[in-house]
C-alpha positions in Angstrom: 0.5 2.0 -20.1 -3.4 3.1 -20.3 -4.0 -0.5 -20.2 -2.3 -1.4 -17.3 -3.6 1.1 -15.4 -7.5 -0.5 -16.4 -5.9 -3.6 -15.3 -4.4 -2.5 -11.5 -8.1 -0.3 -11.4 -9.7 -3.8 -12.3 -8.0 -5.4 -10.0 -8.2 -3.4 -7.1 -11.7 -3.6 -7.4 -12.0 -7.5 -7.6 -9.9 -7.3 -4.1 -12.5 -4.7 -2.6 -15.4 -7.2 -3.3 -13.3 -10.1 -1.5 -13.2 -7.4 0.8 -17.0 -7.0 0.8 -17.2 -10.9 1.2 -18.1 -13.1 4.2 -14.4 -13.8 6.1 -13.6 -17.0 7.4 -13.1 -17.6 11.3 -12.2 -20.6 12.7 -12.2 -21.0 16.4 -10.4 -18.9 18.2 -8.2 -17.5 15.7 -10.6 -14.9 14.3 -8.3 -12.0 15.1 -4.8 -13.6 13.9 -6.8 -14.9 11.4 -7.9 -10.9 10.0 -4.7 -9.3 10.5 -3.5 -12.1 7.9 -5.6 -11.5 5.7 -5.3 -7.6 6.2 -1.6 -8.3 5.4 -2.5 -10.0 2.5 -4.8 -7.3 1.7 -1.8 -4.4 2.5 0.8 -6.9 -0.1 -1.8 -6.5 -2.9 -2.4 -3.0 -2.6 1.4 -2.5 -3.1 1.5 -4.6 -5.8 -1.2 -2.7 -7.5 0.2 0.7 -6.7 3.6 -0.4 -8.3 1.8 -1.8 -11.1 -0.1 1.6 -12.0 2.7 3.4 -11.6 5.4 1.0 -13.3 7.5 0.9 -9.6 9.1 -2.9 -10.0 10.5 -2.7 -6.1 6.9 -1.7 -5.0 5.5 -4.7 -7.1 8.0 -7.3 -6.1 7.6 -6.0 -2.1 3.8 -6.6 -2.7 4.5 -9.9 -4.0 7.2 -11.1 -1.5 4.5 -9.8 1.2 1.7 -12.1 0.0 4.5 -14.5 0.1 5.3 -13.9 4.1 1.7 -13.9 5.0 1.9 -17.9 3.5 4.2 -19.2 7.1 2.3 -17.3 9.3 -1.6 -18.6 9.0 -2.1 -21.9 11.3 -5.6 -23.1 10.3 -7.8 -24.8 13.1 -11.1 -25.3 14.0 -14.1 -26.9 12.8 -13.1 -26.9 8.2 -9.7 -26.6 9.0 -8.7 -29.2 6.4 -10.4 -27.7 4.1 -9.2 -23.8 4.6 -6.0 -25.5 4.5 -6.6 -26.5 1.4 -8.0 -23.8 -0.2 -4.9 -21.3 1.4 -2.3 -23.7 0.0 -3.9 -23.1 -3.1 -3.5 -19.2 -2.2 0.5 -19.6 -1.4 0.9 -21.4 -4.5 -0.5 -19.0 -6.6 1.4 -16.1 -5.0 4.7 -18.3 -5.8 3.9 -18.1 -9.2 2.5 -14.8 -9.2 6.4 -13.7 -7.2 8.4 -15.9 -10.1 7.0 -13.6 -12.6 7.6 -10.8 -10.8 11.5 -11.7 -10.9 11.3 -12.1 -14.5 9.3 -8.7 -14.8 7.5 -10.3 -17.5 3.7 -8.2 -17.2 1.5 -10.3 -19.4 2.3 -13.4 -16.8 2.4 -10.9 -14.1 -1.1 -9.9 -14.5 -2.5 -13.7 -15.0 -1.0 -14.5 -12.0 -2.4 -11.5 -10.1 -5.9 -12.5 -11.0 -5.9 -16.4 -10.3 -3.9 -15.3 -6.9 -6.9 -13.2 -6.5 -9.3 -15.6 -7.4 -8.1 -18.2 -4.5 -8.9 -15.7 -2.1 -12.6 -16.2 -3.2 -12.1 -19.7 -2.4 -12.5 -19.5 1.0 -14.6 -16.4 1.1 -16.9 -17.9 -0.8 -17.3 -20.8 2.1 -20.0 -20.9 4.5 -18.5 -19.5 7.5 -17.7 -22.1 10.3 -19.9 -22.0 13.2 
């Protein structure tokens, strides 16, 4: 249990610094555009709290959540294919991530959770659009 609570600590940390990152805007989206990814933000925070304290509705909700934010985010704008790209990669992760969640199988869980995590800084780490 210790070391799943190093892991959701861990984790929540990587979050805060995509957090910290540059966000993407793309024309006139920017505000839809942040209360998705605060949503998405929101989703992994449940995740994590169900994950430190070994709540499986909390984890699947936070899970299905990043899930829901996938439908709602229409890219445009200058990049657009490419934020398209990278958030596909994002939704497909979280599918994964979900499936494992169902299965309540941890170990896959908690790979999933960081290469869902690591999508996000796919776009962050893109220079903004101007």
């Amino acid at each position: 249990m210790k070391v799943l609570r190093v892991f959701a600590v861990l984790s929540a940390l990587c979050a805060g610094l995509v957090l910290l990152s540059q966000a993407a805007t793309l024309g006139g989206q920017a505000t839809d555009l942040k209360e998705q990814m605060q949503k998405r933000i929101d989703s992994m925070g449940v995740l994590l709290t169900g994950l430190a304290i070994d709540d499986w509705s909390r984890i699947e909700e936070g899970a299905q959540g990043l899930i829901d934010t996938c439908e709602a985010v229409d890219w445009s704008g200058p990049g657009k294919e490419l934020f398209k790209k990278r958030d596909e990669a994002f939704c497909s992760a979280a599918q994964v991530l979900l499936k494992h969640v169902k299965e309540k199988d941890l170990a896959d869980i908690q790979r999933a959770f960081i290469q869902t995590t690591i999508t996000c800084w796919g776009c962050h780490d893109l220079p903004a659009a101007k």
